[in-house]
Every structure is written in structure tokens, then in C-alpha cells.
SERO-4910 file (N, C-alpha, C, O; in steps of 0.05 Angstrom, whole numbers):
BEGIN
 pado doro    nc1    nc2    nc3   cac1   cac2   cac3    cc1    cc2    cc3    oc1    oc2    oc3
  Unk    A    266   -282   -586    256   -255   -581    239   -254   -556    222   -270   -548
  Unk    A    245   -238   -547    231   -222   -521    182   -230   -529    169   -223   -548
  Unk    A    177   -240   -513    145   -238   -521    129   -218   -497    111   -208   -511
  Unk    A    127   -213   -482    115   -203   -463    134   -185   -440    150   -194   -424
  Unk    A    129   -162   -443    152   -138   -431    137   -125   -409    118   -112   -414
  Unk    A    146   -129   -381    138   -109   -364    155    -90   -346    176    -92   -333
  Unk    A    130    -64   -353    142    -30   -336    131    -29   -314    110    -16   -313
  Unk    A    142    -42   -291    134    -18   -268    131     17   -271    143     32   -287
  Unk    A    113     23   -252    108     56   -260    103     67   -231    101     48   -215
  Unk    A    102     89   -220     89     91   -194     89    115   -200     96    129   -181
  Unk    A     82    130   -226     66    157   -227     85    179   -232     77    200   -241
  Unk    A    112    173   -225    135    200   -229    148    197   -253    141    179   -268
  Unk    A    172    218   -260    180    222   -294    202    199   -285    214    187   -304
  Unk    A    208    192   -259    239    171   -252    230    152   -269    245    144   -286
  Unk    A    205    142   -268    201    110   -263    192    104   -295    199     83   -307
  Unk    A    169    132   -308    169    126   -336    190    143   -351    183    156   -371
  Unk    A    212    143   -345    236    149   -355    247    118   -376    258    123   -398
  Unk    A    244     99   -371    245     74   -385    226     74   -408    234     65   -429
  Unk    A    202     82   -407    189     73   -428    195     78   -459    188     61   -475
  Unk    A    206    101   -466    221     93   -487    231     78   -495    223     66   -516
  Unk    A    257     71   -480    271     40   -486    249     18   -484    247      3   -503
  Unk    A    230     13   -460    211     -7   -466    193      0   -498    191    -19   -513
  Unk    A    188     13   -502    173     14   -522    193     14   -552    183     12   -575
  Unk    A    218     16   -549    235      9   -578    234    -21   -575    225    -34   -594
  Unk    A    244    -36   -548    245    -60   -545    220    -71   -560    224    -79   -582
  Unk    A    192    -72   -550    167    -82   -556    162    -80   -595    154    -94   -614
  Unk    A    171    -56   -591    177    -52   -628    180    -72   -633    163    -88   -639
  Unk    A    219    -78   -631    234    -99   -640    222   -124   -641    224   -142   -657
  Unk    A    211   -123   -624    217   -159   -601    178   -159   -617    172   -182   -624
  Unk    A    163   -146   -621    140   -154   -629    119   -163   -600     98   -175   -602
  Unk    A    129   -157   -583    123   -161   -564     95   -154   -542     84   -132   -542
  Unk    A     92   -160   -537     67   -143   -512     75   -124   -492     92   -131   -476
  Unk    A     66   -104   -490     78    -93   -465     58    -81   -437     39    -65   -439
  Unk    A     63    -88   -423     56    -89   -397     53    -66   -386     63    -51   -403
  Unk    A     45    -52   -368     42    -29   -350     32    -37   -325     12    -52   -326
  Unk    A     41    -30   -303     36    -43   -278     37    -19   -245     53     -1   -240
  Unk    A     30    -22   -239     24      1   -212     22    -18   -189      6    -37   -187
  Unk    A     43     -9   -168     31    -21   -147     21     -8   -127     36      7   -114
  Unk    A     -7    -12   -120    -12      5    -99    -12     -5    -63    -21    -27    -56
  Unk    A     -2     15    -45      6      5    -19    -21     33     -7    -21     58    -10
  Unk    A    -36     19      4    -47     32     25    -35     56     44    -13     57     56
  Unk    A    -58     78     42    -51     92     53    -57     95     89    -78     87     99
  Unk    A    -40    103    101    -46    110    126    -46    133    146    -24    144    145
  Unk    A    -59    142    160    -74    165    179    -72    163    199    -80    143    210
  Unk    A    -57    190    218    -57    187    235    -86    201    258    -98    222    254
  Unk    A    -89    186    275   -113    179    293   -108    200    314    -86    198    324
  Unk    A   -132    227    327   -118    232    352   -100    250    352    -97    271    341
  Unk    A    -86    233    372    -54    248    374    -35    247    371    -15    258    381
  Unk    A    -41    223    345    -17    217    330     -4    186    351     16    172    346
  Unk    A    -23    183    372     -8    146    379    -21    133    364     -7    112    361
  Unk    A    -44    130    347    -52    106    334    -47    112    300    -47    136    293
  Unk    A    -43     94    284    -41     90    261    -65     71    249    -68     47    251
  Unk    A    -83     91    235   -108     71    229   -112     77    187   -103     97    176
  Unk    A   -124     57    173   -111     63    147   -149     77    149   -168     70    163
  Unk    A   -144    102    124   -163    124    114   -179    114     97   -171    124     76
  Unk    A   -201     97     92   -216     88     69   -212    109     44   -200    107     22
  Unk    A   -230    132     56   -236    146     35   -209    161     23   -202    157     -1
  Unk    A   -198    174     36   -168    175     20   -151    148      0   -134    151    -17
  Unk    A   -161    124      9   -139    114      1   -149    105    -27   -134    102    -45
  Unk    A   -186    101    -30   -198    109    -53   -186    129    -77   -179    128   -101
  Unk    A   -189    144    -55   -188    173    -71   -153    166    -99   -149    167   -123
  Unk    A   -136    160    -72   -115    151    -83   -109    130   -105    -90    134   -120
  Unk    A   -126    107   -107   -137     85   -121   -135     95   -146   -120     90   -165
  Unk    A   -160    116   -141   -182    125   -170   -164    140   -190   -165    138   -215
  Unk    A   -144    157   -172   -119    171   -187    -97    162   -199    -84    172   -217
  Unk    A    -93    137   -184    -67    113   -199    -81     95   -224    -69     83   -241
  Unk    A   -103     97   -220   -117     84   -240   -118     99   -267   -109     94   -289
  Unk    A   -136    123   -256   -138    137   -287   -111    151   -306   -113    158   -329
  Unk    A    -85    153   -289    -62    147   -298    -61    127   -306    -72    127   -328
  Unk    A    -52    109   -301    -44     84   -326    -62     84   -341    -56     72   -362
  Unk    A    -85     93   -342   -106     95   -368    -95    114   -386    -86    109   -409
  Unk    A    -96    138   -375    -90    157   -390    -56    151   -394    -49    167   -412
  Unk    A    -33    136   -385    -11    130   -399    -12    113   -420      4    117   -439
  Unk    A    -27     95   -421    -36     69   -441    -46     80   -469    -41     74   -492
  Unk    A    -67    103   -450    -75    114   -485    -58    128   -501    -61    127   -526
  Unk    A    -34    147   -484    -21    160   -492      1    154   -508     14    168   -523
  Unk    A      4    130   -501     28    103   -518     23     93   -552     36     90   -572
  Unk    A     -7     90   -542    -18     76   -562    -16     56   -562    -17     43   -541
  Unk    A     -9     43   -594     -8     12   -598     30      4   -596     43     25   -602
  Unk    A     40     -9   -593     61    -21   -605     65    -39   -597     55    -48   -576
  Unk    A     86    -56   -617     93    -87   -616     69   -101   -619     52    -90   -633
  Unk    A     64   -118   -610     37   -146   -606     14   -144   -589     10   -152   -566
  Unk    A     -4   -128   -609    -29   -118   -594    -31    -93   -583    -19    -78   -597
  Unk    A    -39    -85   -568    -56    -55   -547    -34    -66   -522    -27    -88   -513
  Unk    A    -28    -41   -517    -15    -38   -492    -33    -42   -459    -47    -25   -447
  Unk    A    -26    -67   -451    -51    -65   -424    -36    -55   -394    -15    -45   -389
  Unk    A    -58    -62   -379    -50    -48   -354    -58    -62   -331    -74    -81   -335
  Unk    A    -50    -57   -309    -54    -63   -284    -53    -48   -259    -43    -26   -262
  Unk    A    -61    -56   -231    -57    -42   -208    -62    -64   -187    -85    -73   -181
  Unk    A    -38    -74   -175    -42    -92   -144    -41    -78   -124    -38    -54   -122
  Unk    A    -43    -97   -107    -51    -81    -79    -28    -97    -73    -25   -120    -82
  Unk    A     -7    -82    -55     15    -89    -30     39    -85    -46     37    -80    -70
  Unk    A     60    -88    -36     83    -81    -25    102    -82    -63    100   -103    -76
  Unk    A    118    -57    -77    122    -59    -88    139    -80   -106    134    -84   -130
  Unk    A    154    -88    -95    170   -104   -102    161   -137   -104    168   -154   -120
  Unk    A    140   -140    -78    126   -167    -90    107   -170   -104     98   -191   -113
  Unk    A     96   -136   -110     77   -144   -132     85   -140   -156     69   -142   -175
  Unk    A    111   -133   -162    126   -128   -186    126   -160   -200    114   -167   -220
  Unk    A    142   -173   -183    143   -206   -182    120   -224   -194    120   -241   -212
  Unk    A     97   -213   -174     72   -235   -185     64   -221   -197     39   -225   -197
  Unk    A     69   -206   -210     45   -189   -241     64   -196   -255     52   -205   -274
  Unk    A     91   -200   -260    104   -216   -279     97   -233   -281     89   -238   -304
  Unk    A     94   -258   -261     80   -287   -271     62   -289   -283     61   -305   -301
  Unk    A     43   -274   -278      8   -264   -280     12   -258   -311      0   -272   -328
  Unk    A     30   -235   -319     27   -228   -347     42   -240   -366     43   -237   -390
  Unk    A     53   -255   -351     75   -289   -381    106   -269   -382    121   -277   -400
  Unk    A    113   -250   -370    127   -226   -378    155   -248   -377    158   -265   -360
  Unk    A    172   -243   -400    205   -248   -398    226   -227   -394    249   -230   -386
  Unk    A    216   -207   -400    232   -184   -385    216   -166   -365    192   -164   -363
  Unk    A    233   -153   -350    220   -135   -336    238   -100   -341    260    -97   -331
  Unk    A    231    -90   -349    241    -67   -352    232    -37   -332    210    -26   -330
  Unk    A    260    -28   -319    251    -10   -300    273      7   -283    296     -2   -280
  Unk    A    265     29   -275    284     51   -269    298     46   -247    284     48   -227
  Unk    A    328     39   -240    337     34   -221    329     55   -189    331     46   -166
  Unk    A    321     81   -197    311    104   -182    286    114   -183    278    126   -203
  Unk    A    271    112   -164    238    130   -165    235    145   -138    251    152   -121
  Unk    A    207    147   -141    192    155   -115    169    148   -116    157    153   -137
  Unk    A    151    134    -91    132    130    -93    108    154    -92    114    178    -96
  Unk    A     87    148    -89     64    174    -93     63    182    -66     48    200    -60
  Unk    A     82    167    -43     84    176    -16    108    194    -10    115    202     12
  Unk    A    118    199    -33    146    208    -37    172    196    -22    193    207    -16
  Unk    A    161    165    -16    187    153     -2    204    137    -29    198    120    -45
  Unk    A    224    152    -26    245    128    -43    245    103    -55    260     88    -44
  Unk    A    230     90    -78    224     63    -77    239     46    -98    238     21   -101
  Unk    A    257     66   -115    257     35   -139    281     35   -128    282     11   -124
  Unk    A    306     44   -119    329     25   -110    323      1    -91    333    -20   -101
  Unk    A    315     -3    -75    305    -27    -53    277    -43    -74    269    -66    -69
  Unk    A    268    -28    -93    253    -50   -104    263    -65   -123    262    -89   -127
  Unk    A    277    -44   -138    293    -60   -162    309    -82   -144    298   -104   -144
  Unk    A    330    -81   -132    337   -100   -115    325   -128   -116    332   -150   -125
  Unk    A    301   -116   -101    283   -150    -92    269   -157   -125    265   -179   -135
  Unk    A    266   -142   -130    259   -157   -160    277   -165   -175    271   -181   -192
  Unk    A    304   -155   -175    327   -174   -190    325   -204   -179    326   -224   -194
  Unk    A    323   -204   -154    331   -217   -134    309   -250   -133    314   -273   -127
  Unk    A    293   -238   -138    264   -249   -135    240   -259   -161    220   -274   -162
  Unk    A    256   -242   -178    227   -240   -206    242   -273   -218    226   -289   -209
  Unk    A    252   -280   -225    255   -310   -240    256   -302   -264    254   -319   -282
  Unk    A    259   -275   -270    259   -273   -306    283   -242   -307    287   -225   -290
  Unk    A    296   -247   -337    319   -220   -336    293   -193   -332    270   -190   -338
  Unk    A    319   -176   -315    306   -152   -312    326   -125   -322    344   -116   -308
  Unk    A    321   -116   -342    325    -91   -359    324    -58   -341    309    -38   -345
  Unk    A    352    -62   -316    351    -28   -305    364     -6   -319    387     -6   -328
  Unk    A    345     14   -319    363     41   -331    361     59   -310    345     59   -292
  Unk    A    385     77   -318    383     96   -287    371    122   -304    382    131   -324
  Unk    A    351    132   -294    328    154   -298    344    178   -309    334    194   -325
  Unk    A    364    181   -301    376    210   -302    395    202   -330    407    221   -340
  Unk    A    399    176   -343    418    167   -373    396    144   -387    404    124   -399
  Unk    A    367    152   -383    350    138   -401    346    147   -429    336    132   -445
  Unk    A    354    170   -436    349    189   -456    357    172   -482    381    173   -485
  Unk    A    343    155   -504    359    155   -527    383    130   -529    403    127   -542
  Unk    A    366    110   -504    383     82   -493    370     74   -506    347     81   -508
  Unk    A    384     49   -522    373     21   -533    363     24   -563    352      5   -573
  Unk    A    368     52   -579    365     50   -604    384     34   -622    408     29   -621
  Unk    A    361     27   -641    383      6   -661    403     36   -672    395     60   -674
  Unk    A    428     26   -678    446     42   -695    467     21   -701    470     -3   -694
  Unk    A    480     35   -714    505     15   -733    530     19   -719    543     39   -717
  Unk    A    538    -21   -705    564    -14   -693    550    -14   -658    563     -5   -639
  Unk    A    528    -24   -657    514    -28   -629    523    -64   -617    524    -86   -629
  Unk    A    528    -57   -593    548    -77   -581    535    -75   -548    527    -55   -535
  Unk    A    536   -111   -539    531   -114   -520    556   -128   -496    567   -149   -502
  Unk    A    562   -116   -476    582   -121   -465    576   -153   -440    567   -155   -417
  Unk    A    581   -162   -447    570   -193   -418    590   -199   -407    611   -207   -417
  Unk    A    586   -197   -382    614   -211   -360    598   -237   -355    575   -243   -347
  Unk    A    621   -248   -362    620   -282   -348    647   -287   -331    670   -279   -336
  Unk    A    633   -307   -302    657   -319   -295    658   -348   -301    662   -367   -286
  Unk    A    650   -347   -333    649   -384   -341    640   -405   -321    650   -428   -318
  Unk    A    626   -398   -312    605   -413   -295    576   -420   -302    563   -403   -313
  Unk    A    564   -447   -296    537   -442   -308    517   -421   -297    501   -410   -313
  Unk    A    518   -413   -265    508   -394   -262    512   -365   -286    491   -353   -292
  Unk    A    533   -357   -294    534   -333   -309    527   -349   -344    517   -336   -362
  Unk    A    532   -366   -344    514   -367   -372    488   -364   -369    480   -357   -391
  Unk    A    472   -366   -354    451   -358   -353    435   -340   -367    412   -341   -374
  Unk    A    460   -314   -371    447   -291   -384    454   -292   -414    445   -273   -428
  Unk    A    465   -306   -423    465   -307   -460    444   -308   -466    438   -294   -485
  Unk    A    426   -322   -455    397   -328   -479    386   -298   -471    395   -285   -490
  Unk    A    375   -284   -457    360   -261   -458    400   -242   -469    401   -218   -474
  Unk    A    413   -253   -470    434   -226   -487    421   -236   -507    401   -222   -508
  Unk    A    420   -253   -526    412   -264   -552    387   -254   -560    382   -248   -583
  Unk    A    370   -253   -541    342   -233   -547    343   -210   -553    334   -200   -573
  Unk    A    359   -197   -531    371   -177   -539    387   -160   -561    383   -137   -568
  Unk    A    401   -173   -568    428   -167   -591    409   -167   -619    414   -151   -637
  Unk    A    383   -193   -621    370   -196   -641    350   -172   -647    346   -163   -669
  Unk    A    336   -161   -619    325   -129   -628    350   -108   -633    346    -87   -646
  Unk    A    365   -111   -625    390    -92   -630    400    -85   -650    407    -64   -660
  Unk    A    399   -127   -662    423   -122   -678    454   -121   -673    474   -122   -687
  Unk    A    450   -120   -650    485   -123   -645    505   -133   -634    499   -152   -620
  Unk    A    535   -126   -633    550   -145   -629    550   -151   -600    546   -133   -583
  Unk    A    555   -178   -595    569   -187   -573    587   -187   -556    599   -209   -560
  Unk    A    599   -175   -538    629   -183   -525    631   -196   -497    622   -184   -477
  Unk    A    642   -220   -495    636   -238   -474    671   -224   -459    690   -221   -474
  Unk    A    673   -218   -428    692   -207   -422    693   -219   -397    672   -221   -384
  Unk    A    717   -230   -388    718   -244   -362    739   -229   -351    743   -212   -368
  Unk    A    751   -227   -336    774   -211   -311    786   -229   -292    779   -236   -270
  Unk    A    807   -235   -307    827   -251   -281    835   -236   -260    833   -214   -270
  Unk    A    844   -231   -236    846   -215   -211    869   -233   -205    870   -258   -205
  Unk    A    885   -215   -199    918   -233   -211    918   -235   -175    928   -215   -166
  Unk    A    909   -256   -152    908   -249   -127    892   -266   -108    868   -268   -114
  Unk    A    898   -274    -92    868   -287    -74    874   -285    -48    894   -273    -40
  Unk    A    849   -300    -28    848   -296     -3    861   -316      6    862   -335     -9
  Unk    A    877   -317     34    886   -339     59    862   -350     65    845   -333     68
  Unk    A    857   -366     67    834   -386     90    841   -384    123    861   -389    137
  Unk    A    819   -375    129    828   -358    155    829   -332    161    831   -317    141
  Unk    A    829   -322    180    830   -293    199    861   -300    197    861   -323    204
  Unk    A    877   -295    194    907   -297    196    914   -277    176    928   -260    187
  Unk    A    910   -271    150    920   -253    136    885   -244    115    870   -258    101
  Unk    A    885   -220    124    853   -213    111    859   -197     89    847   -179     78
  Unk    A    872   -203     86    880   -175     61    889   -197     35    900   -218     41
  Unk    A    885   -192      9    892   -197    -19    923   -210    -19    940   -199     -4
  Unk    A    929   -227    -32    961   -237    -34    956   -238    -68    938   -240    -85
  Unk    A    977   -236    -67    994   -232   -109    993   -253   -110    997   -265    -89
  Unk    A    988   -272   -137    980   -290   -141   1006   -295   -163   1007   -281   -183
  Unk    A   1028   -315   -157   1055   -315   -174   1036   -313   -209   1013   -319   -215
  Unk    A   1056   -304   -222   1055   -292   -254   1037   -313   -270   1014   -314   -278
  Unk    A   1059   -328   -270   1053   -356   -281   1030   -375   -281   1026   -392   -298
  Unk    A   1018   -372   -263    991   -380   -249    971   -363   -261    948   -372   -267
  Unk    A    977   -340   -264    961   -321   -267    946   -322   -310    926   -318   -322
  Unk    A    978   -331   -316    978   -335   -344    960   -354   -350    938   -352   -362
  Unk    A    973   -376   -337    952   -402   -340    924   -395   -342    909   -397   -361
  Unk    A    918   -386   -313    881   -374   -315    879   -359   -343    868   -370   -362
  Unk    A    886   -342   -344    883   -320   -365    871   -338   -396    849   -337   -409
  Unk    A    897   -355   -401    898   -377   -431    877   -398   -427    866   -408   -448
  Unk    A    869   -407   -399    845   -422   -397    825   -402   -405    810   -406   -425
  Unk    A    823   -381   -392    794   -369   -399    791   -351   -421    770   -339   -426
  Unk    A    811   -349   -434    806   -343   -456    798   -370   -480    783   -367   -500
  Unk    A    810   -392   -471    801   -424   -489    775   -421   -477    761   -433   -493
  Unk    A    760   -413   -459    738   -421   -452    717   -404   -459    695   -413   -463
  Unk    A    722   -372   -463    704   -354   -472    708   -357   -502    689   -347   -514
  Unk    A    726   -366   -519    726   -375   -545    706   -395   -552    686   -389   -564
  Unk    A    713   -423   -546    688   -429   -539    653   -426   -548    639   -431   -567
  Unk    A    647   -412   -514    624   -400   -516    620   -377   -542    597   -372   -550
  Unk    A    643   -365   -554    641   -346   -574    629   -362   -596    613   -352   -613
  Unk    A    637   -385   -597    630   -406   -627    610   -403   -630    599   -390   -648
  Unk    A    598   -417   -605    567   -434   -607    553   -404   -607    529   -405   -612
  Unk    A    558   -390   -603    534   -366   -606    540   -358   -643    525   -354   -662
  Unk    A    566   -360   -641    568   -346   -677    553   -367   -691    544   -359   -713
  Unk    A    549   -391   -684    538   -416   -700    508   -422   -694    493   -440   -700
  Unk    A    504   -400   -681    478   -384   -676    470   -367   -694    446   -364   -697
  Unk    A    485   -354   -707    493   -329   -720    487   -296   -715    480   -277   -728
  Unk    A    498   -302   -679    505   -277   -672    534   -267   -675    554   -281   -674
  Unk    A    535   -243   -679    566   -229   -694    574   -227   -653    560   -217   -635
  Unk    A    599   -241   -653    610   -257   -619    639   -247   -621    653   -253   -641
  Unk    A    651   -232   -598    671   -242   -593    681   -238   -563    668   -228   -545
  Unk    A    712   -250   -561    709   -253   -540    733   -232   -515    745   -215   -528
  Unk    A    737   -232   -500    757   -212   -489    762   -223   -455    745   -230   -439
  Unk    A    798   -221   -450    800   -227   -427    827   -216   -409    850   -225   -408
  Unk    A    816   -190   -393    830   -187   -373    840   -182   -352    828   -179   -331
  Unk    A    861   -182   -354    877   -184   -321    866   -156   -303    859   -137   -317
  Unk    A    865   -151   -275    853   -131   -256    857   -141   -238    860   -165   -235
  Unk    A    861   -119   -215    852   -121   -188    824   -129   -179    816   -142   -160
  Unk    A    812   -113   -201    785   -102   -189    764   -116   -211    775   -105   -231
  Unk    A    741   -132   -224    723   -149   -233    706   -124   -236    705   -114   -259
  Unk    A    694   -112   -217    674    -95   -229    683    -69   -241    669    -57   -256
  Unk    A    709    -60   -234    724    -39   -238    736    -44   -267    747    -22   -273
  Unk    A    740    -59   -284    747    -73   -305    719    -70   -323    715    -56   -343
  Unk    A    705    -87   -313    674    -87   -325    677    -49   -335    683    -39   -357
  Unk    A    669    -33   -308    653     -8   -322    674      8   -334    668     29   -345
  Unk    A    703      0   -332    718     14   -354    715      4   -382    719     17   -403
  Unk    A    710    -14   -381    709    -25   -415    686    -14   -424    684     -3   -446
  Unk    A    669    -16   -411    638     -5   -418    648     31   -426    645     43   -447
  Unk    A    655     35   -410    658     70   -415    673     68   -442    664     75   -463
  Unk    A    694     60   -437    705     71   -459    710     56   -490    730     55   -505
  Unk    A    679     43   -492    675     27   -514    649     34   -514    637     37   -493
  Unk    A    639     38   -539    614     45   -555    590     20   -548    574     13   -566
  Unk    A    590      7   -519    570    -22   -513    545      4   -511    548     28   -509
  Unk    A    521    -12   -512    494    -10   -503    488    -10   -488    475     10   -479
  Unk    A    492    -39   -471    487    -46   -448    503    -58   -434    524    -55   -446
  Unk    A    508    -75   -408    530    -94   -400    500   -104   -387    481    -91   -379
  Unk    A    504   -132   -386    495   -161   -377    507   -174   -358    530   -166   -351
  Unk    A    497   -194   -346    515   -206   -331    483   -218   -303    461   -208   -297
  Unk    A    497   -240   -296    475   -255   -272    484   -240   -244    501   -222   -243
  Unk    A    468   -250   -221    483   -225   -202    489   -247   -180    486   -242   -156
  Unk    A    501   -283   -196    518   -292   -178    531   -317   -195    520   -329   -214
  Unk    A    560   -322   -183    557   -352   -201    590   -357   -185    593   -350   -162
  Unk    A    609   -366   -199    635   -379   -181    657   -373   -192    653   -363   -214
  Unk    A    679   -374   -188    707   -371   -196    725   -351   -195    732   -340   -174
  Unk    A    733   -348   -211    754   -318   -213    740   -291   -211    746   -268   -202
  Unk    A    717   -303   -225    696   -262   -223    673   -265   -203    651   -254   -206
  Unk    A    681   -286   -178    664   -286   -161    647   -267   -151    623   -263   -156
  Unk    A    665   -253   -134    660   -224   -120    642   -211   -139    625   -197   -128
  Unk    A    641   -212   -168    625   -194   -191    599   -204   -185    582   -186   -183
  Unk    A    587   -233   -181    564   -237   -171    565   -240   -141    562   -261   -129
  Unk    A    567   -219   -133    556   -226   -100    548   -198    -83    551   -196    -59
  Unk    A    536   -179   -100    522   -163    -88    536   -141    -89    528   -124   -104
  Unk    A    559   -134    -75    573   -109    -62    579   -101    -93    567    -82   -102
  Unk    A    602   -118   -114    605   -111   -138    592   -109   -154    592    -93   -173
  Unk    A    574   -131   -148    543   -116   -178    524    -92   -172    514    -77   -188
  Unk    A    522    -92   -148    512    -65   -141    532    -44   -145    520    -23   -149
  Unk    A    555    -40   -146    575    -23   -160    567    -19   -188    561      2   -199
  Unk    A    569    -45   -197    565    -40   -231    542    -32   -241    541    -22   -263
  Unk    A    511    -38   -218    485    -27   -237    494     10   -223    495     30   -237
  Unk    A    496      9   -202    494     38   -190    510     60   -202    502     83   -201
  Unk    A    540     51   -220    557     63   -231    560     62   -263    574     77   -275
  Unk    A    542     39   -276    536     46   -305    525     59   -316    501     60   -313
  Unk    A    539     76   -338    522     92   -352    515     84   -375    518     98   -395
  Unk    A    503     55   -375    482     48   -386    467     29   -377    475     21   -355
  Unk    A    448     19   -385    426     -2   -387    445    -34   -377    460    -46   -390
  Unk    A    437    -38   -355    454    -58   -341    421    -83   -342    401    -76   -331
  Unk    A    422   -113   -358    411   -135   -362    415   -156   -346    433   -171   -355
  Unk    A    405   -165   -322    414   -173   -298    399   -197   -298    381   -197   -315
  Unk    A    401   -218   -283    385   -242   -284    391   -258   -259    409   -273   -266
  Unk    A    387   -262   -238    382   -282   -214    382   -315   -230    360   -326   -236
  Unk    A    398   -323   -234    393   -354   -237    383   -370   -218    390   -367   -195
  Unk    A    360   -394   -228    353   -413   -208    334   -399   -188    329   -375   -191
  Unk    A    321   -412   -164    305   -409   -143    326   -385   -129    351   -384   -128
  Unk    A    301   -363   -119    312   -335   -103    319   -361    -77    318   -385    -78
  Unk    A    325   -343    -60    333   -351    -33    313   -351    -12    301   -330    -16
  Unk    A    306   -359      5    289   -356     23    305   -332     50    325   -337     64
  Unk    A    288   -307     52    298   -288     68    278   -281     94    285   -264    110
***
């Protein structure tokens, strides 16, 4: 189970659009839950507008107001899960202080709105969510603000959808699915996508080649022996598991059709790892799949971020 849960917030209805789902989760999971603000200095222009100098007393002023918000959100919550709901406010840049107030607070999830606005009214949780998938070292829980309504309640016949490309990178995300499924309650479906097709090596032919039938089968009967498998050892866990595998052009285009037109919760998945559902961890397609799900997408960076 989930022990320590953190919400980014930055004061608009985008960003505490999650807390519902955070606060069923903390229910479940018994958990602690977090509240966190990051604050970025404000700045003034000098003159005639050539110098940029930062405003003490405004940025106070600004301080004192982000503050007594999360006070007054904290109280308004109340208690749930494990203990009093606490709070925070760092100073600098959102997305790295999202990061180190997770370390800071023991947090294993991070829960938060793929869309906001800051109190500057610049655009902030798509490019933050980003660097905090990217960066936080622990799963992070995005919902998109505008389909948070009434996400993540237990009900009967609740199902979690996980793409793996049977790689250790994409197992990664079973144990927080398993956290998951256990406040849920619900079923599992591990789903991989063969892409009946591959690339030339080389600038010589840039475009997709058909990958003969037969070849294609083979993959298919391997990864289906292989997501069987992984289906065991979780049922011998005694999560209710199964498993699913198919053929596409398209890895992420597969993913959010099954999702739609199946009664899942959420879809899971790491946002890199190797093989046939490569492309699904490597940015362009998982940013497809969080930007285009209409639900609660459980994402996880395996291993050390990258140095950028």
C-alpha cells in the first residue's frame, strides 16, 4: 500500500481538481497526505521597463497569500487516511521543487493535474508534470483537470489497464499497479502490442516495412507465454490478473483504444524500456497516451533521471 501521498497545488480549481482522487486514495492506502506549493518569486519591472529587479514587498505579499491557502485547504480537508493532512511551500522553480518535497516528505506517489496555471497565470503543470515524471524517482498519479470528476472510486468490476513491453524497464510499474489495484480492489490487465513492422538501419528507406506474417505470429505466441507468465506471479500474489496481446500499427493507438472501450480506471505503464512497444516508452507516444487519456494515466521513470 501506498504510505505517504503527494499534491502539488498552485492555488487554481486545474491543479486541486485531483484531490478527490488523492484523498479516496489516502482513504484506501491509510496513508498520509501531502499538500505542497511552490513558490517562484515575483518580478518588477524598473523604470522603463530595461531592468528586471524582484519586488520584496509584493512578493511577501504573495508568500502570505499562498500560505494562508494551503492553510485554509488543509483545514478544509480535514483528517484522512494516517494522521492530519500537512503542508508545505518551497521557494524555486516548480517542477524541482515538486521533486525535493517528495524526498523531504517519504512520498511514494505523487498525485497531480496534468494542466494548471500558475498564480502568474503562466501555463505550468504540462512542462511540470513532464519534469516530474521524468525526475521524481517515485510513480506519479496524472489526471487531466477537465475528467477528474468521480476518478478512482472503488466500484465493482474496477480494472487496471498496464502496457508492458516485457522488459525490466516496464516492469517497473507492477508494484505501484499492485498498490494500486489493492486500494481499488481491482482487476489487472497486462496488454502488450506487437506492431506487425520495423525500421531499415540507415537513411536508405525511412519509412515502416511489413514484417512477414509468420514472424509476426511468433512474436505475438512469445509475448503472450511471457505476459502469462508475469499474470501468475501476480495471481500468486493474489491479485485477480490477466493477460492480453495485440497486433497494431500503432502501440499507443492500441493502448487508448482498449482503454476507451473497456470499463479500466486507469492505464499504467513506465515512460521507457525496449522491444516491440519501444516507441510506447520514448516520449512522443507516451505523451500521446497521458495527453489523450480519458483517464488517470500511473507513470513511473525507472532507475536514475538523465542528466539534462
Amino acid at each position: 500500500m501506498f504510505h505517504s501521498i503527494l499534491v502539488p497545488l498552485d492555488g487554481t480549481r486545474f491543479a486541486e481538481s485531483v484531490l478527490p482522487a488523492a484523498l479516496r486514495l489516502a482513504r484506501g492506502a491509510r496513508a498520509r497526505l501531502h499538500l505542497m506549493l511552490a513558490h517562484q518569486p515575483l518580478a518588477a519591472l524598473v523604470g522603463s521597463g530595461e531592468m528586471v529587479a524582484a519586488d520584496p514587498s509584493q512578493d511577501m505579499a504573495v508568500r502570505e497569500e499562498q500560505q494562508k491557502y494551503l492553510s485554509e485547504t488543509v483545514e478544509r480537508l480535514g483528517q484522512v487516511g494516517e494522521g492530519p493532512i500537512t503542508s508545505s511551500q518551497r521557494d524555486g522553480a516548480a517542477g524541482d521543487s515538486i521533486c525535493e518535497e517528495a524526498v523531504l516528505a517519504g512520498a511514494d506517489l505523487i498525485v497531480m493535474a496534468t494542466h494548471g496555471r500558475s498564480t502568474l497565470g503562466r501555463l505550468w503543470l504540462g512542462s511540470v508534470s513532464n519534469h516530474v515524471v521524468r525526475h521524481a524517482g517515485v510513480p506519479v498519479l496524472l489526471v487531466h483537470p477537465n475528467r477528474a470528476e468521480r476518478v478512482l472510486e472503488r466500484r465493482t468490476g474496477a480494472g487496471i489497464l498496464v502496457a508492458l513491453d516485457l522488459s525490466p524497464f516496464s516492469e517497473a510499474i507492477l508494484e505501484p499497479v499492485t498498490q494500486l489495484a489493492s486500494v481499488l480492489q481491482a482487476h489487472i490487465t497486462l496488454l502488450h502490442v506487437v506492431e506487425p513492422n520495423y525500421y531499415s538501419v540507415g537513411p536508405a528507406i525511412p519509412y515502416p516495412l511489413t514484417q512477414d506474417a509468420t514472424i509476426t505470429e511468433v512474436r505475438r505466441a512469445d509475448a503472450q507465454r511471457r505476459l502469462d507468465e508475469i499474470a501468475e506471479r501476480l495471481r500468486a500474489r493474489g491479485f485477480s490478473t490477466s493477460s492480453k496481446v495485440m497486433i497494431g500499427p500503432s502501440a499507443a493507438g492500441a493502448v487508448l483504444e482498449t482503454l476507451e472501450l473497456s470499463k479500466y480506471d486507469a492505464v499504467a505503464m513506465t515512460t521507457h524500456g525496449a522491444g516491440g512497444m519501444r516507441r510506447l516508452f520514448l516520449g512522443s507516444v507516451a505523451d500521446k497516451v497521458i495527453r489523450s487519456a480519458g483517464k488517470p494515466v500511473l507513470i513511473l521513470r525507472p532507475g536514475p533521471a538523465p542528466e539534462e
